[in-house]
N, C-alpha and C positions, 0 to 999 in steps of 0.2 A: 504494500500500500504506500502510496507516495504521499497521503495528507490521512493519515490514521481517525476516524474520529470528526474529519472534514464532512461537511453538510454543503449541497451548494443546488438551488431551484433555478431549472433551466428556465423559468417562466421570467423570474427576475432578470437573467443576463440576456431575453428576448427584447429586453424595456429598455434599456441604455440609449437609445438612439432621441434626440428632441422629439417631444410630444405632441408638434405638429408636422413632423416630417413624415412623408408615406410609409404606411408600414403592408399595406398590402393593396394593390392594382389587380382590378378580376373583373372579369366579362364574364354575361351568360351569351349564349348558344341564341341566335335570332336577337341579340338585341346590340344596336352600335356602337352604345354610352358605356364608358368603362368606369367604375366604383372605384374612388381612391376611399379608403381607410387608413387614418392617421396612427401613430404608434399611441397617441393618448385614448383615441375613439378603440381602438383594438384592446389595448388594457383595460379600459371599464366596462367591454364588452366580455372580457375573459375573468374580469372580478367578478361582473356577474353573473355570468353560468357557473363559476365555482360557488359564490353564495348559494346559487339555487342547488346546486348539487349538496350543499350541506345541511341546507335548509331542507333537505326529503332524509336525512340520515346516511347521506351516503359519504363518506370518508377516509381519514389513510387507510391503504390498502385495499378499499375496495376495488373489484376488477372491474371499468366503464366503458362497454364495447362502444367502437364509433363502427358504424353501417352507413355511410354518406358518401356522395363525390367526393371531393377537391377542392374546395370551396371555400369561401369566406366562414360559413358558419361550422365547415367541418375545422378550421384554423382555432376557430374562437373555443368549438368543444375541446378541442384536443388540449391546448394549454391552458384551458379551465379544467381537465379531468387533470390534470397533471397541478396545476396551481391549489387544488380542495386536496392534494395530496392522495387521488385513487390514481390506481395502475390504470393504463388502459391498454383496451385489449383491442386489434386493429381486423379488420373484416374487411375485404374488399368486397366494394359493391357490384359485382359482377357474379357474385357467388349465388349459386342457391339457396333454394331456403334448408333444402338437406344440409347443403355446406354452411349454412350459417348457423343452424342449430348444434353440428359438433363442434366448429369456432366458439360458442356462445359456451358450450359443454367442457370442453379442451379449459378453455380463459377462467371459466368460473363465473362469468359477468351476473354482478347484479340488478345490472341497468344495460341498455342498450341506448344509445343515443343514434334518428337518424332522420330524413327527413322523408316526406310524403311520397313524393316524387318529383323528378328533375328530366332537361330534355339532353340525350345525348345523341348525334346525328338525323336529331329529326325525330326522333322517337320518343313519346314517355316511358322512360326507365320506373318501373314500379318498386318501390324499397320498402315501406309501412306494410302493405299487405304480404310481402314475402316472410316479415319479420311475424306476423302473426300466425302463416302458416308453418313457421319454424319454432312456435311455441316459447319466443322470446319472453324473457322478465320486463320489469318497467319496462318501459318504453319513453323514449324522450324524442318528440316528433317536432322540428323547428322549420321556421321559412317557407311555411306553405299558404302564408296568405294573399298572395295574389296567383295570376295568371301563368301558366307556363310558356306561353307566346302569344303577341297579341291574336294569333288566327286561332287560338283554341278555346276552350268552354275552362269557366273557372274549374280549381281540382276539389274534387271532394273532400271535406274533412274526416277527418276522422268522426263517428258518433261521441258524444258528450259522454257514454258509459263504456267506450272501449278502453281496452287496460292502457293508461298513458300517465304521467304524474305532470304537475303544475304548477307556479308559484307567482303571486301575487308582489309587485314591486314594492319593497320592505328594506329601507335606511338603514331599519334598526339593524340589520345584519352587519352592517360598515365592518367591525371588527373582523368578522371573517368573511368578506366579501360582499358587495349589496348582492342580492339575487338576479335572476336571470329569470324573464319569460320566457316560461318553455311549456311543452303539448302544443295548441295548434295555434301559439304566435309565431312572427318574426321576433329576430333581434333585435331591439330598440336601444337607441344612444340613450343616455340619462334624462336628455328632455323628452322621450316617449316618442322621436321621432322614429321614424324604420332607419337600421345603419344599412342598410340594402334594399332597391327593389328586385322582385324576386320572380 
């Protein structure tokens, strides 16, 4: 061991950079406007999904599958499962639901983090319902309130009673992260705006 006893959170030496400098540049698929995300709007977005994440019980050690593209919100889960101190267990979404269910099995996950659906080459990629036919845990469903392209039909939400968890935007949390809207929000900046359109 070269620092015996050394503690060191990749999430913090992700934040070095000025707080209004880009921290991530992302396009969707059919649309021509590119998303900058500042390194400050990125960290309150990754405080907050880790609050939320602590705010349901989930914490060190726990295993937090991501089932998502590549994305802006798959960036924010990932260093918020990692910032609430859960492992996370990494699924590509390309998998089945058979392969996602022994990934989910394998990892130990007790949360799944993933979104509704998303368009890759023209197509809607379905990821929520593959996770329910693979008898996934929580479920943590983000980014699906608007349209997948302007030429398609809004996406369905999820039903109000399907297995998913939620959390209400809550200050009180500051000490271990504000929370994160999650189930069938977007991402919101602090002032409640969308930090993406989707």
């Amino acid at each position: 061991l070269w620092l015996p006893g050394a503690e060191m959170s990749c999430t913090d030496s992700c934040f070095q950079a000025p707080a209004d400098r880009p921290a991530v540049i992302a396009g969707r698929e059919g649309a021509s406007q590119l998303t900058v995300t500042s390194y400050g709007e990125l960290e309150g977005l990754v405080n907050r999904f880790a609050g939320g994440l602590l705010g349901h019980g989930l914490g060190p050690g726990d295993p937090v599958a991501l089932y998502m593209p590549m994305n802006l919100e798959c960036v924010v889960a990932y260093l918020g499962t990692i910032r609430a101190g859960c492992a996370v267990v990494s699924s590509a979404d390309s998998f089945s639901a058979e392969e996602v269910a022994r990934r989910l099995e394998l990892g130990g996950a007790s949360a799944v983090v993933t979104v509704d659906r998303y368009v890759r080459g023209g197509k809607a990629v379905v990821l929520y319902e593959r996770l329910q036919e693979a008898g996934a845990p929580r479920t943590v469903v983000v980014g699906i309130a608007a349209r997948l392209t302007a030429d398609t039909p809004s996406l369905q939400r999820p039903a109000p009673d399907a297995p998913g968890i939620g959390v209400e935007l809550d200050d009180e949390l500051i000490g271990k992260a504000p929370p994160a809207y999650l189930a069938t929000t977007s991402l919101l900046r602090r002032d409640g705006s969308p930090a993406l359109a989707i």
